[in-house]
Legacy VTK file of the C-alpha trace (Angstrom):
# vtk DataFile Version 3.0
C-alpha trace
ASCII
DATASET POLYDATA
POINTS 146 float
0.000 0.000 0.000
1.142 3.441 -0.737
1.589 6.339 2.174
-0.981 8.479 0.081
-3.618 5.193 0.538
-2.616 4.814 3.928
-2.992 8.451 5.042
-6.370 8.627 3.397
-7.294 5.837 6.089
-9.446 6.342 9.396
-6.190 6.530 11.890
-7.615 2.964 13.651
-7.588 1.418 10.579
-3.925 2.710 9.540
-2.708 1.473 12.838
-4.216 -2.067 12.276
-2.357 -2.107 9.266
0.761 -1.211 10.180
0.646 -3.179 13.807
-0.631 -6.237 11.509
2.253 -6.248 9.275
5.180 -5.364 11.453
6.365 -7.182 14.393
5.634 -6.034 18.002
8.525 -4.993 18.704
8.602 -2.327 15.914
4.927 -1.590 16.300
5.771 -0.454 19.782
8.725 1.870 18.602
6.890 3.480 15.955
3.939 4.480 18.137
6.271 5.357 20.949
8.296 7.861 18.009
5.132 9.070 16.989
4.103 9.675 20.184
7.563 11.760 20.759
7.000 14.195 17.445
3.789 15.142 18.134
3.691 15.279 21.502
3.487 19.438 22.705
3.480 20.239 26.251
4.914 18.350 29.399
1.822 19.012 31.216
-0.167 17.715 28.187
2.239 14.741 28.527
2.106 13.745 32.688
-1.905 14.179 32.052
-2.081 11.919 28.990
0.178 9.136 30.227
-0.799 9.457 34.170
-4.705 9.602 32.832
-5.171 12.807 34.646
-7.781 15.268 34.430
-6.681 19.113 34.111
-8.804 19.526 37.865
-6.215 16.462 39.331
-2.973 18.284 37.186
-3.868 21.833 39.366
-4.408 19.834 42.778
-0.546 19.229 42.026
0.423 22.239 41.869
-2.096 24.286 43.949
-3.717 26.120 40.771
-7.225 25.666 39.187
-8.217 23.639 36.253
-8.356 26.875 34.170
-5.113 27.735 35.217
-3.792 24.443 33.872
-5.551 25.178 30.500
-3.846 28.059 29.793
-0.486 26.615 30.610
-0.645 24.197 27.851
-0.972 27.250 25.634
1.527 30.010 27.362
3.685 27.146 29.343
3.876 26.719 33.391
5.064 29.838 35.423
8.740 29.854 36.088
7.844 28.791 39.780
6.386 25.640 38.574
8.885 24.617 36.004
10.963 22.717 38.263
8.241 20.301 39.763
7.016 20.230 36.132
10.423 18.930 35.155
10.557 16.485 37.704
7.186 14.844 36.628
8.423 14.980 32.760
11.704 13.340 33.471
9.598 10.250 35.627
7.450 9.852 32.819
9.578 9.650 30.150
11.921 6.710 32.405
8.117 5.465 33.005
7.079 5.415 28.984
10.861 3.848 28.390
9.988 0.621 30.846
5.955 0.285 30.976
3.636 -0.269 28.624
1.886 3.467 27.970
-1.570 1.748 29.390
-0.003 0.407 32.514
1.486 3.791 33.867
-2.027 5.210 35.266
-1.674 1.540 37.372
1.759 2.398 38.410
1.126 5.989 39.431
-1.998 5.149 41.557
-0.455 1.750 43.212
1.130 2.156 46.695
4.709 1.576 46.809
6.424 -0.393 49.421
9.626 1.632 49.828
7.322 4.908 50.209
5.241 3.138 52.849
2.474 2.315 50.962
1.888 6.075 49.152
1.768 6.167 45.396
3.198 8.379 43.115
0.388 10.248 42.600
-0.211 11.052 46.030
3.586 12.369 45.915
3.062 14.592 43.525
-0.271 15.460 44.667
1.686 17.120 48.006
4.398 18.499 45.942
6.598 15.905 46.324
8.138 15.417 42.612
11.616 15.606 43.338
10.700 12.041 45.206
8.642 11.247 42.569
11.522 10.879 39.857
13.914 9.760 42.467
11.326 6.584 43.403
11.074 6.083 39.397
14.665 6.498 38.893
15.007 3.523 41.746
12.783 1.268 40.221
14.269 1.044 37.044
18.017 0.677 38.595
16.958 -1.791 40.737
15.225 -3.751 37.709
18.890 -3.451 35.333
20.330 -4.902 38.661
18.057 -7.883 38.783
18.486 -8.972 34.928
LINES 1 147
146 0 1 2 3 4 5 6 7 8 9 10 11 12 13 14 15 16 17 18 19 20 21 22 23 24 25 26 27 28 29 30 31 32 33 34 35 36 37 38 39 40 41 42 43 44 45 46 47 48 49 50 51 52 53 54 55 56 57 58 59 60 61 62 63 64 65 66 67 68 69 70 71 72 73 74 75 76 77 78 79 80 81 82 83 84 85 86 87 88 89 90 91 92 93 94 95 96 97 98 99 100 101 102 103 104 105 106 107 108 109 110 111 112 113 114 115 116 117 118 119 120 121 122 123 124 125 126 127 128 129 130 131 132 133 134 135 136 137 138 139 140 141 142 143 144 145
């Protein structure tokens, strides 16, 4: 099939296509690439991947939902930039090691080494330096285990 033919395709359709005649493996880097180019804004990318709502984004970092709307078109204040980073950077490690559906499970699950707390309530009290440090931890401990 030619790319003209293809693009002229519902998107589900195109995807069945390409998922059915490539191996998983590839399927899975392609989407993840894709996913890279178009993706715009880090808070547009911690809501998408964590499943969060704009409303649950603000309870992060102490703003409305409104507020959070207009970030994703002028970009978080300076103040919030560094949290912001934090939760980007966990994500990212978190999109390199889990299947994309999984992380909403991650983020939500309590954690043994944080007594029990999630991620999510981490960064719900401001806590996203921990947040990437925890992710950071999983993912060494894992290449120590293989």
């Amino acid at each position: 099939m030619e790319l003209a033919e293809l693009l002229r395709l519902p998107p589900r359709e195109a995807a069945a296509l390409l998922t059915d005649a490539a191996n998983e493996d590839w399927a899975r880097r392609f989407a993840e690439e894709l996913d890279r180019r178009t993706r715009t804004d880090p808070v547009g990318q911690v809501g998408a991947r964590w499943r969060l709502s704009n409303a649950e984004i603000g309870r992060m970092f102490g703003v409305s939902r409104q507020a959070v709307s207009k970030w994703a078109l002028a970009g978080p204040p300076a103040e919030r930039r560094a949290q912001l980073a934090d939760l980007q950077a966990a994500t990212e490690l978190l999109e390199r090691h889990v299947p994309p559906e999984h992380i909403p499970a991650v983020v939500r699950r309590g954690a043994p080494p944080l007594g029990r707390t999630s991620l999510l309530e981490l960064a719900f009290e401001g806590r996203t330096a921990e947040v990437l440090a925890t992710v950071k931890a999983m993912f060494e401990l894992r290449s120590l285990q293989a």
